[in-house]
Structure formats: structure tokens, C-alpha cells
PyMOL Python script that loads the backbone (N, CA, C, O; Angstrom):
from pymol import cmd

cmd.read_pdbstr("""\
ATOM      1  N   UNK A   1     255.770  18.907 -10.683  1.00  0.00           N
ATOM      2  CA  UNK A   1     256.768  19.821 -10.147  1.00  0.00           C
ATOM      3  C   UNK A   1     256.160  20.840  -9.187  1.00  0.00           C
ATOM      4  O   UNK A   1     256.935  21.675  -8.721  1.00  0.00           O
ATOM      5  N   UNK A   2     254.933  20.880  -8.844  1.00  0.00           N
ATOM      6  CA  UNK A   2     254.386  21.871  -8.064  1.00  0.00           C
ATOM      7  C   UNK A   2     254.983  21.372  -6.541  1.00  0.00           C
ATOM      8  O   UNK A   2     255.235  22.137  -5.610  1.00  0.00           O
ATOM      9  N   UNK A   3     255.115  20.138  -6.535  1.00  0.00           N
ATOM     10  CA  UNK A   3     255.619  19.768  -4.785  1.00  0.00           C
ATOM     11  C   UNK A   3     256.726  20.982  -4.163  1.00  0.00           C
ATOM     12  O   UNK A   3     256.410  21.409  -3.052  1.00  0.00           O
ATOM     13  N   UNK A   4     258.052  21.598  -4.816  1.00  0.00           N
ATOM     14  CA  UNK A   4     258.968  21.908  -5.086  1.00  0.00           C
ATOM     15  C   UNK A   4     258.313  23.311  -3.915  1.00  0.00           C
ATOM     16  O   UNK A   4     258.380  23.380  -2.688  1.00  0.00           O
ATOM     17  N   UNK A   5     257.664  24.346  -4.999  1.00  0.00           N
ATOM     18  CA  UNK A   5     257.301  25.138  -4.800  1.00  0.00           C
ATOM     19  C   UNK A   5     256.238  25.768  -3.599  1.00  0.00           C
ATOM     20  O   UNK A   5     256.172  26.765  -2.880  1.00  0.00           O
ATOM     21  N   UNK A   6     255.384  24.405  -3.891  1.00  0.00           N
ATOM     22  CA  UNK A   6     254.797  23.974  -2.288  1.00  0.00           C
ATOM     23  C   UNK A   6     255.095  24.168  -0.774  1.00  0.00           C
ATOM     24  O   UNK A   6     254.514  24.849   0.070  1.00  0.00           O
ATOM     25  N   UNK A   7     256.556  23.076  -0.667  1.00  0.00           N
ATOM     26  CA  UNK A   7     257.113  22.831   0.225  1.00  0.00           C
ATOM     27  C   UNK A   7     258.022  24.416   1.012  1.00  0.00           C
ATOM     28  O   UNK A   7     258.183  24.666   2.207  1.00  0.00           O
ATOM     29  N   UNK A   8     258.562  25.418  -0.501  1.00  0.00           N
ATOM     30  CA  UNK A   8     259.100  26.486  -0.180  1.00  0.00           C
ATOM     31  C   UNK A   8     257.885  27.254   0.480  1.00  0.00           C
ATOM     32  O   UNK A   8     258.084  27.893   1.514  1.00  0.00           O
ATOM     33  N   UNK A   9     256.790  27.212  -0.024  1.00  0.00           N
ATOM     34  CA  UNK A   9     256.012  28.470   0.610  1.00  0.00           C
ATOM     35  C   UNK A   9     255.768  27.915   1.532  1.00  0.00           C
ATOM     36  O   UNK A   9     256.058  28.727   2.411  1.00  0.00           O
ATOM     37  N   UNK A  10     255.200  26.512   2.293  1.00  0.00           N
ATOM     38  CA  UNK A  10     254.865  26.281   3.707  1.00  0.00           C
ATOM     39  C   UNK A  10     256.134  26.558   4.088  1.00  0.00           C
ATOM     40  O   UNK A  10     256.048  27.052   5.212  1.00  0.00           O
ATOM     41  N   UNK A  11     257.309  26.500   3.738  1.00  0.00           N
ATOM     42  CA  UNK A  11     258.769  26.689   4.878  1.00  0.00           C
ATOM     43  C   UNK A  11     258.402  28.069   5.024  1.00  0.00           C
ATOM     44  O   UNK A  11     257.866  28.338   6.099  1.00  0.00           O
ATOM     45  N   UNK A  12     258.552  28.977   4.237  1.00  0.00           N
ATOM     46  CA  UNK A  12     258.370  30.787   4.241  1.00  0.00           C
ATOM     47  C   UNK A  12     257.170  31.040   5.268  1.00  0.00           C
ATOM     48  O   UNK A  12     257.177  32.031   5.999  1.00  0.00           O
ATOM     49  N   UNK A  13     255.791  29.776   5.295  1.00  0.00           N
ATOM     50  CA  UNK A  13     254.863  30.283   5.944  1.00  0.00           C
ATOM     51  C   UNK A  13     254.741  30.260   7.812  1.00  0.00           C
ATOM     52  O   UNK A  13     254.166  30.859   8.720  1.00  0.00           O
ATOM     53  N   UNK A  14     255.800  29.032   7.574  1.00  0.00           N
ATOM     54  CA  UNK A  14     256.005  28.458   9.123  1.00  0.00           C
ATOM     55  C   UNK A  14     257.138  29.590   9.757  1.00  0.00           C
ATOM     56  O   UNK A  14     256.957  30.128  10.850  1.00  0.00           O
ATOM     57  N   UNK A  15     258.462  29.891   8.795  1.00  0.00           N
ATOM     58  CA  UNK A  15     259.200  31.053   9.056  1.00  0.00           C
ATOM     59  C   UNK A  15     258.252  32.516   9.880  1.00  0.00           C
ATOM     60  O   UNK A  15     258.627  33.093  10.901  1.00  0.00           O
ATOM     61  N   UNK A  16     257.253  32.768   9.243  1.00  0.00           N
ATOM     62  CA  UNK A  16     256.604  33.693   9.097  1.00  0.00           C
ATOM     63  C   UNK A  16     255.690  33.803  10.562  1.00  0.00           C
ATOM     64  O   UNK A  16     255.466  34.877  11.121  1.00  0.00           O
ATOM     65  N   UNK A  17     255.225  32.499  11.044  1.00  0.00           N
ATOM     66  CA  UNK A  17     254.690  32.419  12.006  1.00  0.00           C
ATOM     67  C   UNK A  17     255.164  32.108  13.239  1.00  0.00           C
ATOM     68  O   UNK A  17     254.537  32.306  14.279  1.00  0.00           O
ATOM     69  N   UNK A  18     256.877  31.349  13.123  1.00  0.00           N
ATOM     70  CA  UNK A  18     257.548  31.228  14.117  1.00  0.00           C
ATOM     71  C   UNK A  18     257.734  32.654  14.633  1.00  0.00           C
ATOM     72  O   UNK A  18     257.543  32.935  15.816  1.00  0.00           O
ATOM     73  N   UNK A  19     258.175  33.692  13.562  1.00  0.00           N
ATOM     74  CA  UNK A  19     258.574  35.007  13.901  1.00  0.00           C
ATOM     75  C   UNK A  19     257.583  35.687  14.630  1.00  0.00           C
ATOM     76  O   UNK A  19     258.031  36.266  15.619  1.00  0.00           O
ATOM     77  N   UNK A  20     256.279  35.804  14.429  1.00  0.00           N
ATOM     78  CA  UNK A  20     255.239  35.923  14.706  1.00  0.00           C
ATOM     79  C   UNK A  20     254.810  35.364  16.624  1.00  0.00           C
ATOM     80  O   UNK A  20     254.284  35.957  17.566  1.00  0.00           O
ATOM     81  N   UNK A  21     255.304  34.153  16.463  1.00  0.00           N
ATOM     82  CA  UNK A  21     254.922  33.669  18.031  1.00  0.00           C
ATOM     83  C   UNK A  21     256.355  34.250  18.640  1.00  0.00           C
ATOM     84  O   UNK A  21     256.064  35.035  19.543  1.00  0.00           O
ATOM     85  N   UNK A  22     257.784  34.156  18.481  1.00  0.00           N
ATOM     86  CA  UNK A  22     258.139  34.628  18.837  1.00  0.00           C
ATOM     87  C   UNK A  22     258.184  35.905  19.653  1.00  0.00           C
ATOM     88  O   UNK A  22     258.351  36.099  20.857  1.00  0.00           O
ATOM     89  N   UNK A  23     257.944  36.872  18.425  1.00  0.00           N
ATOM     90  CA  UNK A  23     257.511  38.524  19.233  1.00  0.00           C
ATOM     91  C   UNK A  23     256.207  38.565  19.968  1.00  0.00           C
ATOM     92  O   UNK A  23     255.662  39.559  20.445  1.00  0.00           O
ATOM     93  N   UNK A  24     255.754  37.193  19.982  1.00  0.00           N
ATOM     94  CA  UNK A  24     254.209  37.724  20.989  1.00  0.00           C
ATOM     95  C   UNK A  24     254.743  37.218  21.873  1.00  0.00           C
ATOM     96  O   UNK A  24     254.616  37.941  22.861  1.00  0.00           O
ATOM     97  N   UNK A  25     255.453  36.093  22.154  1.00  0.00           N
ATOM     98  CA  UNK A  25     256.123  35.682  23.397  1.00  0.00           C
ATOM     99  C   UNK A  25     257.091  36.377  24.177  1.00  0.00           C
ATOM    100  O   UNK A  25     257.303  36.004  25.331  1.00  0.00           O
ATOM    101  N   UNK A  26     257.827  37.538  23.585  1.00  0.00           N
ATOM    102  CA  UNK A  26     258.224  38.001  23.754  1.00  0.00           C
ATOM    103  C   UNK A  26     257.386  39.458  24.466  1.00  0.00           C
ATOM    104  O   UNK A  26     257.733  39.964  25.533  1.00  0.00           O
ATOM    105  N   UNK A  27     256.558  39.819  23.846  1.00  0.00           N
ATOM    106  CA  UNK A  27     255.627  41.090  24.501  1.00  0.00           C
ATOM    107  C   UNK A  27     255.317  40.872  25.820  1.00  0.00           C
ATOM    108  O   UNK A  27     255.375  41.654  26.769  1.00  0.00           O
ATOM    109  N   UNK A  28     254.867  39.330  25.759  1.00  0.00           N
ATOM    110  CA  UNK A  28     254.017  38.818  27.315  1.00  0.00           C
ATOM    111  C   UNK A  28     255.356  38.640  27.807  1.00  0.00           C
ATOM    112  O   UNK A  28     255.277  39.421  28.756  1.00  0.00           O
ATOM    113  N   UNK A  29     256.382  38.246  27.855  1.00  0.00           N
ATOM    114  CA  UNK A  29     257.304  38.283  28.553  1.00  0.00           C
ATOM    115  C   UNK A  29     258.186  39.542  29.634  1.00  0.00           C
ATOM    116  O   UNK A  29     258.542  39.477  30.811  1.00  0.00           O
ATOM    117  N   UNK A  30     258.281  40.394  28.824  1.00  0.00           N
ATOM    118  CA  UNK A  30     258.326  41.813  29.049  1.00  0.00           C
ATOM    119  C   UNK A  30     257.251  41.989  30.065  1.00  0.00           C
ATOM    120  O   UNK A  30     257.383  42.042  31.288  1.00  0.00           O
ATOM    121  N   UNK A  31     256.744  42.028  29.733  1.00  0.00           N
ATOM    122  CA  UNK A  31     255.411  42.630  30.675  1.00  0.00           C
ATOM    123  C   UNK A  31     254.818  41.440  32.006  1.00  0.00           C
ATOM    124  O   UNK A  31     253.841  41.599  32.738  1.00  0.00           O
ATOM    125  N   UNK A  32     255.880  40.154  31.978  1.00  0.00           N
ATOM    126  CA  UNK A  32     256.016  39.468  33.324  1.00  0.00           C
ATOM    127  C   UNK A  32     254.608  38.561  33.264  1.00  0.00           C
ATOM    128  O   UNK A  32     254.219  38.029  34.304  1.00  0.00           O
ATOM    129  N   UNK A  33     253.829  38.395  31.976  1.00  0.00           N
ATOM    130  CA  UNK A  33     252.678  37.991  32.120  1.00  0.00           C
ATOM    131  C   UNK A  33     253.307  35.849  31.785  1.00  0.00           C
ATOM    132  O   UNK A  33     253.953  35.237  30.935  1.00  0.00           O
ATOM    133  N   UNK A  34     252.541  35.516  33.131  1.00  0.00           N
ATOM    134  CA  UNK A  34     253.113  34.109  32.915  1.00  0.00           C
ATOM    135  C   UNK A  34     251.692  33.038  32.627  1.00  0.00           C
ATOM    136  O   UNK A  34     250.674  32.987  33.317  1.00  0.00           O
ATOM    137  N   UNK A  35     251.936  32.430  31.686  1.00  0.00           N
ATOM    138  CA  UNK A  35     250.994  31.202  30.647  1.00  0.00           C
ATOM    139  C   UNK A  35     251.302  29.925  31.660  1.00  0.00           C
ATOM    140  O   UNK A  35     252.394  29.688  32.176  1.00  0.00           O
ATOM    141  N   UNK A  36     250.096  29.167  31.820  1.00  0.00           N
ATOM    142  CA  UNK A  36     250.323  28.003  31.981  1.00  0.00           C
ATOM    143  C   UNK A  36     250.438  27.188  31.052  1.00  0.00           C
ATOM    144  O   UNK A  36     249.673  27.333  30.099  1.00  0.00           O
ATOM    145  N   UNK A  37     251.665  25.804  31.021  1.00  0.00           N
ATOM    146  CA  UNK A  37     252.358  24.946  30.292  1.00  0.00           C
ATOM    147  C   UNK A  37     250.948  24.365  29.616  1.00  0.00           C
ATOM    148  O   UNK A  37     250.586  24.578  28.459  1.00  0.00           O
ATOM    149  N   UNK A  38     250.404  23.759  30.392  1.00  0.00           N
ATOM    150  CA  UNK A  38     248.786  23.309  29.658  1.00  0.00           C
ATOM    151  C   UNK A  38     248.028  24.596  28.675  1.00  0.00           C
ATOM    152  O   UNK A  38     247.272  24.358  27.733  1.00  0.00           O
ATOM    153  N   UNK A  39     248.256  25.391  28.942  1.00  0.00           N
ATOM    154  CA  UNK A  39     247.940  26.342  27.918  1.00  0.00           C
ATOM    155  C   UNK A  39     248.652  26.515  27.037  1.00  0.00           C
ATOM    156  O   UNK A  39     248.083  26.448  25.947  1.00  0.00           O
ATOM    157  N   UNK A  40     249.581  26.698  27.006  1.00  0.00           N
ATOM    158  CA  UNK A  40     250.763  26.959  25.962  1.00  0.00           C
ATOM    159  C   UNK A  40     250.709  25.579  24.840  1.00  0.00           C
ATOM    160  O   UNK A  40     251.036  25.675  23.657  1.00  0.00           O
ATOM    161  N   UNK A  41     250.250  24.377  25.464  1.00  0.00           N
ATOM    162  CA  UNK A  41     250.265  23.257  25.090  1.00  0.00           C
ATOM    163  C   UNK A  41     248.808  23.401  24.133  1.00  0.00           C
ATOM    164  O   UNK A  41     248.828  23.322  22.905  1.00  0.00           O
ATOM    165  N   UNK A  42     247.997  23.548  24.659  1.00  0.00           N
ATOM    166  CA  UNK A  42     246.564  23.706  24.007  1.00  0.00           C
ATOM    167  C   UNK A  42     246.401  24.592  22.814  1.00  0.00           C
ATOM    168  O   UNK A  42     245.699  24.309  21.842  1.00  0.00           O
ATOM    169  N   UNK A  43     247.182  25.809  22.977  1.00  0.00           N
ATOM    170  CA  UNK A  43     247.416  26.502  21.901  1.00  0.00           C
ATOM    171  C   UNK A  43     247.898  26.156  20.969  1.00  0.00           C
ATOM    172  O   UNK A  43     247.225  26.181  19.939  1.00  0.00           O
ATOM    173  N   UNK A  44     249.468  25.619  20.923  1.00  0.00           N
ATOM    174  CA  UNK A  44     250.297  25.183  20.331  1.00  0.00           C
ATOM    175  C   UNK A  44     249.083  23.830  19.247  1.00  0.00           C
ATOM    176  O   UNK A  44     248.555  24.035  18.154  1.00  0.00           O
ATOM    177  N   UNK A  45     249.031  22.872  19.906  1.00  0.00           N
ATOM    178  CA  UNK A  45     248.230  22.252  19.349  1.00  0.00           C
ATOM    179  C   UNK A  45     246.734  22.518  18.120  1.00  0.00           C
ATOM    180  O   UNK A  45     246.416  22.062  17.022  1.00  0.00           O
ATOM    181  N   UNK A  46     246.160  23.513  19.104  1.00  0.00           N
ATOM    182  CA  UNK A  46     245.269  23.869  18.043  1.00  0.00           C
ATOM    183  C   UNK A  46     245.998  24.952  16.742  1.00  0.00           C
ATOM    184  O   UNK A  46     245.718  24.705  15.569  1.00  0.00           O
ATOM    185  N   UNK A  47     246.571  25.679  16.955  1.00  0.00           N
ATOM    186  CA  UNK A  47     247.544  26.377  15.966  1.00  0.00           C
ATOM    187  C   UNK A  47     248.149  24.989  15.074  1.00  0.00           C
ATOM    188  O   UNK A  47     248.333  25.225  13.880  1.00  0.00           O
ATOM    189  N   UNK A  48     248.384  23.959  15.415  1.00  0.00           N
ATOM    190  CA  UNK A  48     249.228  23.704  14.648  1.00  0.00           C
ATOM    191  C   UNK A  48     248.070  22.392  13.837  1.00  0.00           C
ATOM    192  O   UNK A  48     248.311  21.775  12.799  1.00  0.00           O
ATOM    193  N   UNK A  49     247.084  22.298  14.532  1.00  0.00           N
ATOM    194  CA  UNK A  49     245.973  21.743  13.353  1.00  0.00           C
ATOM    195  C   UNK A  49     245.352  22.467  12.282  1.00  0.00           C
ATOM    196  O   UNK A  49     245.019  21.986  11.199  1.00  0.00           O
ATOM    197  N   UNK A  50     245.167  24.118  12.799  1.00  0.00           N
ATOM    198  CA  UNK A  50     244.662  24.887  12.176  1.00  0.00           C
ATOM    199  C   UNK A  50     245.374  25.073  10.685  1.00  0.00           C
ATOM    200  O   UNK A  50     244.888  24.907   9.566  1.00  0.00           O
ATOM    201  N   UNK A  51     246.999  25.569  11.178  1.00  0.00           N
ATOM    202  CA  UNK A  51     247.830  25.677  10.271  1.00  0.00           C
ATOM    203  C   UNK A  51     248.063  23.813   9.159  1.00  0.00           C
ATOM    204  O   UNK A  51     248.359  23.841   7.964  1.00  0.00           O
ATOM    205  N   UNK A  52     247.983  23.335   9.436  1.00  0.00           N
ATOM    206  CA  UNK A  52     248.310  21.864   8.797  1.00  0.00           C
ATOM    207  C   UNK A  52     246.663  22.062   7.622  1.00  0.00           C
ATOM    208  O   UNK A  52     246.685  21.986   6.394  1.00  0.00           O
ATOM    209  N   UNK A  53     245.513  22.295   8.420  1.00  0.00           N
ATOM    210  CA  UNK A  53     244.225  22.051   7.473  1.00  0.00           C
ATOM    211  C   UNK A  53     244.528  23.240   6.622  1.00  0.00           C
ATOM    212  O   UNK A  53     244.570  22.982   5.419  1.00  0.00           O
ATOM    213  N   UNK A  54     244.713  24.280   6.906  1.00  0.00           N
ATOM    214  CA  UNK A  54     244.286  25.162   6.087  1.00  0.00           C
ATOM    215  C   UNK A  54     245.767  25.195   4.593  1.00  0.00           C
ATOM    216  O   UNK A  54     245.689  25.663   3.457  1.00  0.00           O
ATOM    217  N   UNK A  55     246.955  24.487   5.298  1.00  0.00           N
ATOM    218  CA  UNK A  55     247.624  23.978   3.707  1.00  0.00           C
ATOM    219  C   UNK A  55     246.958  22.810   3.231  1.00  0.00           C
ATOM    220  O   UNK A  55     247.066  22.774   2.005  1.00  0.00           O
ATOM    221  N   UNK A  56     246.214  21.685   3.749  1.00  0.00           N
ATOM    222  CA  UNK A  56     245.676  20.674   2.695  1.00  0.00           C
ATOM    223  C   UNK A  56     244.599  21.659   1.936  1.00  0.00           C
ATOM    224  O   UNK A  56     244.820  21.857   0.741  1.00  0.00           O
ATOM    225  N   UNK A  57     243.549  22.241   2.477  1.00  0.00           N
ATOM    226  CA  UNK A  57     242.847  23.201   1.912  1.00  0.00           C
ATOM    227  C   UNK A  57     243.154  23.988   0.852  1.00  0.00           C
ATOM    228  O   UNK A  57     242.564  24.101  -0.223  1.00  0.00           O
ATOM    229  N   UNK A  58     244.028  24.466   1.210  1.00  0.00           N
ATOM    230  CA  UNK A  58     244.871  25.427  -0.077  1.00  0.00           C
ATOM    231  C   UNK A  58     245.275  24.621  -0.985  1.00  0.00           C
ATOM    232  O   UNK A  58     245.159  25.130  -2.100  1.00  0.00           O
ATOM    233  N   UNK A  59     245.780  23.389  -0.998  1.00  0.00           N
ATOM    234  CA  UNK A  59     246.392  22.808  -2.115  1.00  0.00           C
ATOM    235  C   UNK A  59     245.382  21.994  -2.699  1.00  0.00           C
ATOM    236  O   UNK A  59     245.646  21.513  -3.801  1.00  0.00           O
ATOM    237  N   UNK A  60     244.464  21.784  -2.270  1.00  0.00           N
ATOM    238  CA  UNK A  60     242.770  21.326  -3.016  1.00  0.00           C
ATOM    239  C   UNK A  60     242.475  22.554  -3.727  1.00  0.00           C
ATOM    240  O   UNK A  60     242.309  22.526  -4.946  1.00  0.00           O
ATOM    241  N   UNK A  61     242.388  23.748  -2.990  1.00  0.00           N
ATOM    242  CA  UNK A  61     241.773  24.624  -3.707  1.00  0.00           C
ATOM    243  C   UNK A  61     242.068  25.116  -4.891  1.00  0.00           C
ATOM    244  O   UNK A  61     241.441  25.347  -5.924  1.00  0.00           O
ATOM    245  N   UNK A  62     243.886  25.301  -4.279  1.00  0.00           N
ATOM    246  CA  UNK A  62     244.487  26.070  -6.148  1.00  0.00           C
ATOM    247  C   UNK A  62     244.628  24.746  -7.564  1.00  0.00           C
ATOM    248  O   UNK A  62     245.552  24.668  -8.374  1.00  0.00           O
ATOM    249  N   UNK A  63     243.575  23.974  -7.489  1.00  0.00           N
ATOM    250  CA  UNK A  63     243.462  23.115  -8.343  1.00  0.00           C
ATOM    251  C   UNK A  63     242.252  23.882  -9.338  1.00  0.00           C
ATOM    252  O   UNK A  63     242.050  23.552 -10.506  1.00  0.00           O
ATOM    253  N   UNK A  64     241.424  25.084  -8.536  1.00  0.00           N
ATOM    254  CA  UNK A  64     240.537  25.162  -9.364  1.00  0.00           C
ATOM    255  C   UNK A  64     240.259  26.449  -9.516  1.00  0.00           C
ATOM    256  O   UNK A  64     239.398  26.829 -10.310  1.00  0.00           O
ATOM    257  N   UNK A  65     240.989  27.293  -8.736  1.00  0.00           N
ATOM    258  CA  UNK A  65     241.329  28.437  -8.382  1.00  0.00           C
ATOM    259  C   UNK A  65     242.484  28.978  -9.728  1.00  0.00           C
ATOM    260  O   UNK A  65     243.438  28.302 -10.115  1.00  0.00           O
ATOM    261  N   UNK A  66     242.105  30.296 -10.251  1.00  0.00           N
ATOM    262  CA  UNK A  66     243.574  30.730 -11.049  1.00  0.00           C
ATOM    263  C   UNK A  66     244.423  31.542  -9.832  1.00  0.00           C
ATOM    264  O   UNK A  66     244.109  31.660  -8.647  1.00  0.00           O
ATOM    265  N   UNK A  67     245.495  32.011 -10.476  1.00  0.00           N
ATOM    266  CA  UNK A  67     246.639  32.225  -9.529  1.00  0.00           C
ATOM    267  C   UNK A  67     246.177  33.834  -9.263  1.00  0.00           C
ATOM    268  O   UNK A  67     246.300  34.378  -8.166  1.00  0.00           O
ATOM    269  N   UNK A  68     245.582  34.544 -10.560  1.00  0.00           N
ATOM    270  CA  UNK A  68     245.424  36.005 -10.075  1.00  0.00           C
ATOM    271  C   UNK A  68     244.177  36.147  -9.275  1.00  0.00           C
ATOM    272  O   UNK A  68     243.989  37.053  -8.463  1.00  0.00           O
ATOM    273  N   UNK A  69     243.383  35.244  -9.540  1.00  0.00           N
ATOM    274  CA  UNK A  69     242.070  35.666  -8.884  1.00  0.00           C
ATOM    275  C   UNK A  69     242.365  35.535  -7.269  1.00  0.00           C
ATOM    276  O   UNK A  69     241.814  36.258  -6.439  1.00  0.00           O
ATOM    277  N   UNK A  70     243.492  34.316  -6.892  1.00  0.00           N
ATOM    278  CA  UNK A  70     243.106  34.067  -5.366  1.00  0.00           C
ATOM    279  C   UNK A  70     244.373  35.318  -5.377  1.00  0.00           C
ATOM    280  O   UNK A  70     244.915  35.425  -4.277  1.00  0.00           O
ATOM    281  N   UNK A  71     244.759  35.998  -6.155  1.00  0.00           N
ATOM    282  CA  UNK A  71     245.866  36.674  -5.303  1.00  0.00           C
ATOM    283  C   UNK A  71     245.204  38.168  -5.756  1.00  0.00           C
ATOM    284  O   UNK A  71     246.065  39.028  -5.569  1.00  0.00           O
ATOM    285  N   UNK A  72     243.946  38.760  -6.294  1.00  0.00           N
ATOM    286  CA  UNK A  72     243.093  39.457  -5.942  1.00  0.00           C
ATOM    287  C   UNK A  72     241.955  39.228  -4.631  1.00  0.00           C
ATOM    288  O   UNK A  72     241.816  40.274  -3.997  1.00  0.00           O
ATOM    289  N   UNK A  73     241.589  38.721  -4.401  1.00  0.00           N
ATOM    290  CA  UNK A  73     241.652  37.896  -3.272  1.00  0.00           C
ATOM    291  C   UNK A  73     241.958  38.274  -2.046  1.00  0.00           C
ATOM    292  O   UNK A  73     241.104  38.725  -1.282  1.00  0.00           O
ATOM    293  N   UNK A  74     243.336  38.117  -1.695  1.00  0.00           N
ATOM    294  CA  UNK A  74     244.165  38.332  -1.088  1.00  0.00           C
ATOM    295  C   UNK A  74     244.518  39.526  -0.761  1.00  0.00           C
ATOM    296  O   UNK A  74     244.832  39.799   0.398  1.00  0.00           O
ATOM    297  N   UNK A  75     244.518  40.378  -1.704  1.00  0.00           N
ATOM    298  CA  UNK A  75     244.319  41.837  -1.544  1.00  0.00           C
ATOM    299  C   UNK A  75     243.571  42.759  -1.067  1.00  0.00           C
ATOM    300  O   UNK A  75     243.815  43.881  -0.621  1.00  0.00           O
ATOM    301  N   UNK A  76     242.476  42.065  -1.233  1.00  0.00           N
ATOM    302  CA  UNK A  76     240.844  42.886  -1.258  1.00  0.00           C
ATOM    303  C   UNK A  76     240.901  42.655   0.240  1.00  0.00           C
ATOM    304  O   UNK A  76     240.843  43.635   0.984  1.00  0.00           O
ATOM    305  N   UNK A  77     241.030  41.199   0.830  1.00  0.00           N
ATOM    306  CA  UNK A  77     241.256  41.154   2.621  1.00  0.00           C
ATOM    307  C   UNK A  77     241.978  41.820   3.087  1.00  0.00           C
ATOM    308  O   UNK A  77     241.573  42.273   4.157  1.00  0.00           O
ATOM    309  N   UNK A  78     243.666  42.381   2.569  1.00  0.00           N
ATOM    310  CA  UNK A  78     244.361  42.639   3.385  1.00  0.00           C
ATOM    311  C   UNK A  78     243.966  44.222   3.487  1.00  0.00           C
ATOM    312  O   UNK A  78     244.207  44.882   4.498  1.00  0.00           O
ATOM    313  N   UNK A  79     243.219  44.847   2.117  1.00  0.00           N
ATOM    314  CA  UNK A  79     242.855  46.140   2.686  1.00  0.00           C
ATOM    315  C   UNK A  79     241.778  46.177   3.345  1.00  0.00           C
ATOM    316  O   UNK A  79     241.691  46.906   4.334  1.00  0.00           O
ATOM    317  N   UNK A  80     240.964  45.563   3.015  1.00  0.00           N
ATOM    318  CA  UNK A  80     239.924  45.604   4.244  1.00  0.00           C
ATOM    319  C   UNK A  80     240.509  45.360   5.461  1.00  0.00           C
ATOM    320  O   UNK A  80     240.145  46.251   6.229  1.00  0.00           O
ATOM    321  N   UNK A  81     241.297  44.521   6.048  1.00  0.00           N
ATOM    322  CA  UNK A  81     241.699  44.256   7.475  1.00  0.00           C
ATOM    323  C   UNK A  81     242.240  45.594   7.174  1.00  0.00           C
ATOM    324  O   UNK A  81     241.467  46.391   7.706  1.00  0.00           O
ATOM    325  N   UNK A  82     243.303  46.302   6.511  1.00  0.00           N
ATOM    326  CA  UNK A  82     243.758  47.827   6.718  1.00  0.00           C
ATOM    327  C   UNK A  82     242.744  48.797   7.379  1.00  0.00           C
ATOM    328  O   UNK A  82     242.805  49.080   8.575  1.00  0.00           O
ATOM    329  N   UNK A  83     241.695  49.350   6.427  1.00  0.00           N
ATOM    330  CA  UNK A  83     240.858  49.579   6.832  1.00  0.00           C
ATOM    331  C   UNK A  83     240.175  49.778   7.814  1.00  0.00           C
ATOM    332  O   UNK A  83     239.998  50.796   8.483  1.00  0.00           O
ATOM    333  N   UNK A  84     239.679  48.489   7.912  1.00  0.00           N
ATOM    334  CA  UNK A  84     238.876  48.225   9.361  1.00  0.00           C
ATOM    335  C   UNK A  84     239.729  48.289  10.692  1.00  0.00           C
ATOM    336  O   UNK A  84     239.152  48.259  11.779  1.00  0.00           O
ATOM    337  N   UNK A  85     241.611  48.411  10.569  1.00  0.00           N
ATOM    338  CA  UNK A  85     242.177  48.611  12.048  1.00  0.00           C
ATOM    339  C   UNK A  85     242.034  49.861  11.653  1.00  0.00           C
ATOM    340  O   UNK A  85     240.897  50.111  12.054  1.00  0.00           O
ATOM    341  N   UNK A  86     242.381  50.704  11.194  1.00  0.00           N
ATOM    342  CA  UNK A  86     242.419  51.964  10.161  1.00  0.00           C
ATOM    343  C   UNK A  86     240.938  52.743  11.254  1.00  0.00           C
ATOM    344  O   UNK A  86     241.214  53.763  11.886  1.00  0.00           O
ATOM    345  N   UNK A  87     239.940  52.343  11.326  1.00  0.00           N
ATOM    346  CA  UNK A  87     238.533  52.633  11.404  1.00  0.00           C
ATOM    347  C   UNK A  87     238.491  52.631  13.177  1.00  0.00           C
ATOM    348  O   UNK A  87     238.085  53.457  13.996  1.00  0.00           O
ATOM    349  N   UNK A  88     239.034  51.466  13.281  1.00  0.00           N
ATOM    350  CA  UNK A  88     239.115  50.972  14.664  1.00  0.00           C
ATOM    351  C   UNK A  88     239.702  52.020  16.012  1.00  0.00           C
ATOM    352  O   UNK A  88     239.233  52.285  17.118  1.00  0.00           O
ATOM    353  N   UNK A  89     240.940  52.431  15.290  1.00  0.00           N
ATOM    354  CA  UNK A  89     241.574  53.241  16.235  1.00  0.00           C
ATOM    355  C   UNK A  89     241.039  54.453  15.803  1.00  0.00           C
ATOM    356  O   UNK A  89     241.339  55.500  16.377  1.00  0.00           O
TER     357      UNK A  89
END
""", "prot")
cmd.dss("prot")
cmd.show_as("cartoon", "prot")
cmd.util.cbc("prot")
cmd.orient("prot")
């Protein structure tokens, strides 16, 4: 039964990143900045290998992984990335 649950979080994750390219496409747009199609293409592509490995990855991993540890984990990065923009500016 884990497929179920799976399938919802890659939908939530792809949601998450459509929204994501969206508003960046949107910034460069605004601001008149124009991409070539071969680029847009190259990106697209590598984004979307990146994103595909790193769910087979994940679903190897939480085989051996418990659920709190990777979601301590998860935490400890997102304040550090806090942080470190935190530091930055």
C-alpha cells in the first residue's frame, strides 16, 4: 500500500515545482528577459532527469531510513539554508 501514498507526494511535489517554474518564468518575463527555446529545452530536460532520479532514490532510500530521522533531516537543512540566506544578506 505504500504505492498510494507515493504517487500523492510526487503529484504534491511536481505541483510544487510547476508553481515554482511558473513564478520564475514569470519574473524573467516581467523584466523582458528572453531564453532561447534550446535552452529552455536543455533545462527542462535536465530538471526533469534530476527530478525523476532523485524519486527512485528516495524510494530506495526510505526502505532503510525511519520516517523521523529523514524528517529530522530535513529540518536541520532547511534551517541551515535559513540561516545561511539569513547570513548572506
Amino acid at each position: 500500500m505504500r504505492s498510494i501514498p507515493f504517487l500523492f507526494e510526487a503529484l504534491i511535489l511536481n505541483i510544487a515545482l510547476s508553481i515554482d517554474s511558473l513564478m520564475s518564468g514569470f519574473a524573467y518575463g516581467t523584466n523582458k528577459i528572453k531564453i532561447p527555446k534550446i535552452s529552455l529545452l536543455i533545462i527542462s530536460v535536465i530538471s526533469s532527469l534530476i527530478l525523476g532520479l532523485s524519486i527512485g532514490f528516495a524510494s530506495i532510500i526510505a526502505k532503510y531510513i525511519d520516517t523521523n530521522i529523514s524528517l529530522l533531516i530535513c529540518v536541520f537543512i532547511l534551517i541551515f539554508l535559513g540561516i545561511f540566506k539569513i547570513m548572506d544578506g
